[in-house]
C-alpha positions as protocol buffer text, in pm:
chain_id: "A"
residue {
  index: 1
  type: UNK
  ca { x: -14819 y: 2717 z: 6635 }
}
residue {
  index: 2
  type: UNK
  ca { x: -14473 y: 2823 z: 6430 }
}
residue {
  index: 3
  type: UNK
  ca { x: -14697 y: 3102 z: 6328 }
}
residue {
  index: 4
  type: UNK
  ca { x: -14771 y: 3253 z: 6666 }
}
residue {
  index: 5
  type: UNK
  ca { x: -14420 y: 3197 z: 6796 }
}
residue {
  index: 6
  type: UNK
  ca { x: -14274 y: 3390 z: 6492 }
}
residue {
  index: 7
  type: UNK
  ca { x: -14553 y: 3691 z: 6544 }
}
residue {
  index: 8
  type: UNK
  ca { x: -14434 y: 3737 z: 6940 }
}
residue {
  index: 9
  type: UNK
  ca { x: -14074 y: 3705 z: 6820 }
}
residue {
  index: 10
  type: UNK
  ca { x: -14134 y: 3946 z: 6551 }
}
residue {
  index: 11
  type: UNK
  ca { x: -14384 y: 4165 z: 6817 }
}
residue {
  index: 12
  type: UNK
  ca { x: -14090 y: 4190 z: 7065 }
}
residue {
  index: 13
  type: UNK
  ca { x: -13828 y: 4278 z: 6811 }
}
residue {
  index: 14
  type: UNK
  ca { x: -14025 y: 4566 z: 6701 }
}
residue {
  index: 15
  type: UNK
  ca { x: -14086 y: 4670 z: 7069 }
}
residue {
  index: 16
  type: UNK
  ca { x: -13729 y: 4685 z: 7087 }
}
residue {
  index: 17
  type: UNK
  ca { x: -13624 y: 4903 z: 6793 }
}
residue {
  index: 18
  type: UNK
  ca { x: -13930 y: 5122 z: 6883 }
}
residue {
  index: 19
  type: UNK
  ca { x: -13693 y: 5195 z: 7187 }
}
residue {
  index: 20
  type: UNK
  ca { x: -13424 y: 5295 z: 6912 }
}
residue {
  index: 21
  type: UNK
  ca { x: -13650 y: 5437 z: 6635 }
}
residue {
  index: 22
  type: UNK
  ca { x: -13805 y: 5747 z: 6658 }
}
residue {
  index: 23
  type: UNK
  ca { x: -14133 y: 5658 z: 6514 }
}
residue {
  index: 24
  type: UNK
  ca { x: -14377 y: 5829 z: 6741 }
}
residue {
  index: 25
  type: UNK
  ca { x: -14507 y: 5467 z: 6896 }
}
residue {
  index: 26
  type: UNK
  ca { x: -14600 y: 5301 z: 6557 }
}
residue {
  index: 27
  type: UNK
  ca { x: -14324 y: 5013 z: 6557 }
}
residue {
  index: 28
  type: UNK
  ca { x: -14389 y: 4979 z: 6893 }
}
residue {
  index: 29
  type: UNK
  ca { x: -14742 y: 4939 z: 6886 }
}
residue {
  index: 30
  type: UNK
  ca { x: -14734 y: 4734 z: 6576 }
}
residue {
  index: 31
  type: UNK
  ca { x: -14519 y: 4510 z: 6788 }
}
residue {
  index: 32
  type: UNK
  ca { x: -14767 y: 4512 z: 7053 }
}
residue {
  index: 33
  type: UNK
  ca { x: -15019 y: 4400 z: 6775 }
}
residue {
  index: 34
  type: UNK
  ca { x: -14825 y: 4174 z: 6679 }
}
residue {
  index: 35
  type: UNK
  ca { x: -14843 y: 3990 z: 7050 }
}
residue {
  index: 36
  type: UNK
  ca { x: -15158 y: 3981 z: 7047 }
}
residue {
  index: 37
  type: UNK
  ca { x: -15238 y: 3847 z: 6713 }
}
residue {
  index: 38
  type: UNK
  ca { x: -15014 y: 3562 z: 6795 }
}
residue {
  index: 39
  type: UNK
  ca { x: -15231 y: 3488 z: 7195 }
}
residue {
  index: 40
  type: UNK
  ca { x: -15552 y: 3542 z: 6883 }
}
residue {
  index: 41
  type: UNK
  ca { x: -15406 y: 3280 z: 6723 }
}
residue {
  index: 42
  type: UNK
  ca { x: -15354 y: 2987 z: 6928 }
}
residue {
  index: 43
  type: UNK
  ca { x: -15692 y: 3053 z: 7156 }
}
residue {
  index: 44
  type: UNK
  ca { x: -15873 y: 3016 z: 6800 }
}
residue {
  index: 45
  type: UNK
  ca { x: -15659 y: 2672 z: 6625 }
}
residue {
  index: 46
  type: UNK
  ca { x: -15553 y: 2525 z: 6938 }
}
residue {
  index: 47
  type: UNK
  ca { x: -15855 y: 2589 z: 7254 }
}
residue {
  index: 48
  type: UNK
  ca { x: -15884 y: 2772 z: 7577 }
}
residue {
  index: 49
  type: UNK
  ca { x: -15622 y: 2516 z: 7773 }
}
residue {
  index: 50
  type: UNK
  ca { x: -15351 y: 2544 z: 7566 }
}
residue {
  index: 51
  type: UNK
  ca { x: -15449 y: 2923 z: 7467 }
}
residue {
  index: 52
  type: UNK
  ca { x: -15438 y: 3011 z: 7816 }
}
residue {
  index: 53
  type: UNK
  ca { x: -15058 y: 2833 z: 7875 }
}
residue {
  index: 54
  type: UNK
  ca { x: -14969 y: 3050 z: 7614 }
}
residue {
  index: 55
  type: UNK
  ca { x: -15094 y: 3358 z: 7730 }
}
residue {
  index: 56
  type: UNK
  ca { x: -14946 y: 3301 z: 8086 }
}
residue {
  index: 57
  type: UNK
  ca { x: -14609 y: 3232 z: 7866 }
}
residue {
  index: 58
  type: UNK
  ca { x: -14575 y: 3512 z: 7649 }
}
residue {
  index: 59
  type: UNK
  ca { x: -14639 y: 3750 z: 7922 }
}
residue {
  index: 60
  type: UNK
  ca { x: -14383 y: 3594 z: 8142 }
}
residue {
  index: 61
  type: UNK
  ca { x: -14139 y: 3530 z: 7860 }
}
residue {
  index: 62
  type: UNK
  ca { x: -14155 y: 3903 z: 7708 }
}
residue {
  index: 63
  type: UNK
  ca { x: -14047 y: 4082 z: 7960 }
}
residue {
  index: 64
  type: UNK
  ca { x: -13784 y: 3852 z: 8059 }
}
residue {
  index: 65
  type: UNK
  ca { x: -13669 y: 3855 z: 7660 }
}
residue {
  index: 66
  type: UNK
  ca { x: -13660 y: 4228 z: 7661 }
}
residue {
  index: 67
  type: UNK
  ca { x: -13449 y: 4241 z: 7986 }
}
residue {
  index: 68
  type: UNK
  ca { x: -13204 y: 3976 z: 7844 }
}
residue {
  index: 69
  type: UNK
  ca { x: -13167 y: 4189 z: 7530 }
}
residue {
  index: 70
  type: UNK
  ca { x: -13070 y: 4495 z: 7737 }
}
residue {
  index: 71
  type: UNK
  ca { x: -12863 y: 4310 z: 7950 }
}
residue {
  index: 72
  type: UNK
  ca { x: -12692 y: 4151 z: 7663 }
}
residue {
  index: 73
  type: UNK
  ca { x: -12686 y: 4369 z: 7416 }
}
residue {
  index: 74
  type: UNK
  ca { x: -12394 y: 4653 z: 7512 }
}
residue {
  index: 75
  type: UNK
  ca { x: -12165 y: 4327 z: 7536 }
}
residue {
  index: 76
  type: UNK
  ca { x: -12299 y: 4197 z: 7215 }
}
residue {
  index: 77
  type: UNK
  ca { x: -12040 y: 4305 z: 6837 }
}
residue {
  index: 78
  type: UNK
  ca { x: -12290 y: 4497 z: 6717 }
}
residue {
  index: 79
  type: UNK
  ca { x: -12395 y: 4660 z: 7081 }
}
residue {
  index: 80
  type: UNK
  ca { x: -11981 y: 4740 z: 7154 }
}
residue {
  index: 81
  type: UNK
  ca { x: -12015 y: 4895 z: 6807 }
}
residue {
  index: 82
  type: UNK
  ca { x: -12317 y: 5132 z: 6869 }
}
residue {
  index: 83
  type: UNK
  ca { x: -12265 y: 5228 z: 7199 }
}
residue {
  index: 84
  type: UNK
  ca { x: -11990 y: 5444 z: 7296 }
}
residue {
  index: 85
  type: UNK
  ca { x: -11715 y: 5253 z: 7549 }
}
residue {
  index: 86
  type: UNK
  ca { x: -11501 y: 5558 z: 7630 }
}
residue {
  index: 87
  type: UNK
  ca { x: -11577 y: 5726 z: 7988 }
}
residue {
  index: 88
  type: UNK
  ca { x: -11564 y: 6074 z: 8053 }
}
residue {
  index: 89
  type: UNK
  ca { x: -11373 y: 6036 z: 8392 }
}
residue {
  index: 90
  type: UNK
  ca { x: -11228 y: 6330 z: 8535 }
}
residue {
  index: 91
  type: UNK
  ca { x: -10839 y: 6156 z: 8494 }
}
residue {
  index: 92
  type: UNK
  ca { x: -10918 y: 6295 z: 8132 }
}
residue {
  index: 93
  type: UNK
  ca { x: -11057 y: 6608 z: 8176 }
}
residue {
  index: 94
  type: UNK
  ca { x: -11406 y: 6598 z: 8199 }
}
residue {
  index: 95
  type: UNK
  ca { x: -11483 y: 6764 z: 8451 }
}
residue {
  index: 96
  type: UNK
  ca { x: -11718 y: 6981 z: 8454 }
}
residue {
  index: 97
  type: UNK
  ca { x: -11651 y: 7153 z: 8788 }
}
residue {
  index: 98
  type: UNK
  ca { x: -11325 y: 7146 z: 9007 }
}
residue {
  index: 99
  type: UNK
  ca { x: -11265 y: 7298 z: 9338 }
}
residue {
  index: 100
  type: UNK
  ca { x: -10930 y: 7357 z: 9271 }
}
residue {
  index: 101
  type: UNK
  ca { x: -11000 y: 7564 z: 8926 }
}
residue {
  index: 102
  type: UNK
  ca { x: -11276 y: 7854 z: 9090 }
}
residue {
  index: 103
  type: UNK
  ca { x: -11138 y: 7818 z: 9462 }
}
residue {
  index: 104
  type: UNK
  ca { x: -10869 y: 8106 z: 9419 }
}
residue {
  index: 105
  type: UNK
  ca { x: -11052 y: 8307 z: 9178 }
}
residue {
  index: 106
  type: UNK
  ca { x: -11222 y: 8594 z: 9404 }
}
residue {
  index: 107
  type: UNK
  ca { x: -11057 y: 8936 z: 9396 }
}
residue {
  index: 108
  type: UNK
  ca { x: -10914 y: 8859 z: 9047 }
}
residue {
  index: 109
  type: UNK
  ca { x: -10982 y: 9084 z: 8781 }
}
residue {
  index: 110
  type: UNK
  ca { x: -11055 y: 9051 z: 8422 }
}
residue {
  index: 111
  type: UNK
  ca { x: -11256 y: 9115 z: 8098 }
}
residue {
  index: 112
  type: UNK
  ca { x: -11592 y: 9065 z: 8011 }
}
residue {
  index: 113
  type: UNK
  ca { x: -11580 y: 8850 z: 7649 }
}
residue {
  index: 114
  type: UNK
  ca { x: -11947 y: 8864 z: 7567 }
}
residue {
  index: 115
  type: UNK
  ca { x: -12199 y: 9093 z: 7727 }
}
residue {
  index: 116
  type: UNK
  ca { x: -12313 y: 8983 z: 8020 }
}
residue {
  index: 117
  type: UNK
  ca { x: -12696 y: 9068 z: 8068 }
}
residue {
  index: 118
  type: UNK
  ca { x: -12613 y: 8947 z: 8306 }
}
residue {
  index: 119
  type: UNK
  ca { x: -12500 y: 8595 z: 8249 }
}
residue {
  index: 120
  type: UNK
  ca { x: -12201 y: 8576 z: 7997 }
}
residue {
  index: 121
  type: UNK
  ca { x: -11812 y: 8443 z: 7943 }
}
residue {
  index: 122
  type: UNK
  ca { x: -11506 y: 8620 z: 8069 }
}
residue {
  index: 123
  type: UNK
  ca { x: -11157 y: 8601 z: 8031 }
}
residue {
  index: 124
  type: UNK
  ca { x: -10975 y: 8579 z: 8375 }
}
residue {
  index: 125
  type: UNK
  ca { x: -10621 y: 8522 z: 8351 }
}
residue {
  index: 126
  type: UNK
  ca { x: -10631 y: 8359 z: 8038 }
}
residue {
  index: 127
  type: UNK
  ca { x: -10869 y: 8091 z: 8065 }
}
residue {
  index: 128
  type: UNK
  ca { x: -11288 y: 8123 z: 7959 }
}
residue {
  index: 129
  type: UNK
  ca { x: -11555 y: 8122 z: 8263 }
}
residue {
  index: 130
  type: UNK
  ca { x: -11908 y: 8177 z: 8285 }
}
residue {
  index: 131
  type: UNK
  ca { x: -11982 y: 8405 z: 8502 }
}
residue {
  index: 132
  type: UNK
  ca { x: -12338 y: 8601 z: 8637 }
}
residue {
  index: 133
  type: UNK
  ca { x: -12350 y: 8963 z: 8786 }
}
residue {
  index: 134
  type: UNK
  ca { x: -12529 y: 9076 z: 9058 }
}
residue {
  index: 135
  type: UNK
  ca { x: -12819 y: 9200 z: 8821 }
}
residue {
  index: 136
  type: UNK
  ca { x: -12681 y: 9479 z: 8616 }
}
residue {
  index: 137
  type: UNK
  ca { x: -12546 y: 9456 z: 8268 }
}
residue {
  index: 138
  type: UNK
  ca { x: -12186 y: 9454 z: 8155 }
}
residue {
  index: 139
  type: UNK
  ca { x: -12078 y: 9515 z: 7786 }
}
residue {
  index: 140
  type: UNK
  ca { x: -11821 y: 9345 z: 7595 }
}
residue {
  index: 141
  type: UNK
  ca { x: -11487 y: 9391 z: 7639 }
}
residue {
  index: 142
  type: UNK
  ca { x: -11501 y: 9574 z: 7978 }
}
residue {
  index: 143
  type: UNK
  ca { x: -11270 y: 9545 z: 8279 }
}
residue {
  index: 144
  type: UNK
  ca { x: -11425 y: 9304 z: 8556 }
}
residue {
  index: 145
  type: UNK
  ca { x: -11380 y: 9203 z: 8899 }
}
residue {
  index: 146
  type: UNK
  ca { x: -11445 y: 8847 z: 9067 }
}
residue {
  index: 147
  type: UNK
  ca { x: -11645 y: 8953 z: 9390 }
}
residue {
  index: 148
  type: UNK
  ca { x: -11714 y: 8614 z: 9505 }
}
residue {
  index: 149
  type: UNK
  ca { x: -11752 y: 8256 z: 9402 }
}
residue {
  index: 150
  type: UNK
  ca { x: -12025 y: 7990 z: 9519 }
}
residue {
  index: 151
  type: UNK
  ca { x: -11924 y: 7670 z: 9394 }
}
residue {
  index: 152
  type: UNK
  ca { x: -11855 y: 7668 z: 9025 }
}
residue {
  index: 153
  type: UNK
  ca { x: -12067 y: 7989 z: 8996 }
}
residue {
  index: 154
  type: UNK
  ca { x: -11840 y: 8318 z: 8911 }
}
residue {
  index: 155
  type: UNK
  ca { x: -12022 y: 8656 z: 9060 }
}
residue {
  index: 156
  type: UNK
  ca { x: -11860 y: 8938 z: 8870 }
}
residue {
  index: 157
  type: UNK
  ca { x: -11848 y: 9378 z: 8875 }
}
residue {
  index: 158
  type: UNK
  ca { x: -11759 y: 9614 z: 8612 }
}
residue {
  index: 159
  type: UNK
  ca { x: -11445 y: 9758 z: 8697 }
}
residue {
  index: 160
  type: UNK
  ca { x: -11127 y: 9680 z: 8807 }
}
């Protein structure tokens, strides 16, 4: 019986670092294996009856196992460890997109930093954008104008 206990235990902790390993599915089914070599196992040294208690068990207690690991493991030394705790909140400046930062930005002009063809960055007032033109291409280092912005998307012109 110890031996088909250990074989699920060791069947759902390879399930689990299948989820971490890249391994293309091998862990994972070997884990899976694993299982089921352990269900093999009591049906053949210990009968149908107790065979089929097990069965019902394992495929209750597996899933709830592998949900308690998840739920447990972030909060776990080695979890707080591997996972990162810091939030990107906007209070830091991670933000991706602000009103505030493309709202006054139409009818300003600038230069184009990369060639736009026709996405690309320019330089408005000193600070980096990506910006798109209406179609047409725009080398590098050429005057541009802001002729309107949707949302954190920058339509720009050659020429100032």
């Amino acid at each position: 019986m110890w031996l088909a206990i250990g074989l699920a235990a060791a069947g759902v902790l390879a399930v689990i670092i299948e989820l971490f390993v890249p391994a293309a599915g091998i862990i994972g089914i070997a884990g899976l294996g694993a299982i089921i070599a352990s269900i093999v196992i009591v049906f053949q040294r210990l009968g149908n009856l107790i065979g089929s208690i097990y069965l019902a068990g394992v495929l209750v207690l597996v899933p709830v196992f592998i949900v308690l690991y998840f739920k447990f493991f972030p909060r776990s030394p080695i979890g707080r460890w591997l996972i990162i705790q810091d939030r990107q909140d906007a209070e830091k400046g991670y933000a991706s997109y602000t009103p505030e930062k493309y709202s006054d930005l139409s009818g300003k002009e600038g230069a184009s930093l990369t060639v736009l063809r026709p996405v690309g960055m320019v330089l408005i007032e000193g600070q980096k954008y990506s910006a798109v033109t209406g179609g047409e291409f725009i080398e590098k280092n050429q005057p541009i104008r802001v002729i309107k912005v949707e949302g954190s998307r920058i339509v720009v012109r050659q020429g100032g």
